[in-house]
Steps between C-alpha positions, in 0.01 A plus 500: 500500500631847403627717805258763405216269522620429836556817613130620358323254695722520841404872452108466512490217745656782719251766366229217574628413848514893568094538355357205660689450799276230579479233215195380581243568771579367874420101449444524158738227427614329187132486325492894530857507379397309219241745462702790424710315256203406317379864490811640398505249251172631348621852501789393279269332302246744481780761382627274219095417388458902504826582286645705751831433364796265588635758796203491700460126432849491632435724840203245532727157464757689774202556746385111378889370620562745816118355600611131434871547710317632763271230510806235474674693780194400717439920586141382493559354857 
């Protein structure tokens, strides 16, 4: 993976972390985790259906990966 790829999404999982402190609600859990991914998922989606162009697709996808690495890094908890 390129080192700017890296660096892009290391940046908005610490934008994400600094937004939405709290990943998911208290006791939310991994279903509610899941949740999120599956709505940012649609928003990425939804941009891509709309033709909003390949750089908000892209600002979509980074929101869909920070969402997932927080989700493997168990912040739901």
């Amino acid at each position: 993976m390129q080192n700017i790829t890296m660096q892009r999404i290391q940046a908005r999982l610490e934008h994400a972390r600094r937004e939405h402190p709290e990943f998911t609600p208290q006791g939310g859990g991994l279903f509610e985790a899941l949740s999120t991914i599956a709505e940012e998922f649609g928003e990425a989606a939804a941009a891509a259906n709309d033709g909003e162009g390949v750089a908000r697709v892209n600002d979509e996808l980074l929101d869909l990966i920070a969402t997932g690495v927080r989700a493997l890094q168990e912040e739901y908890k």
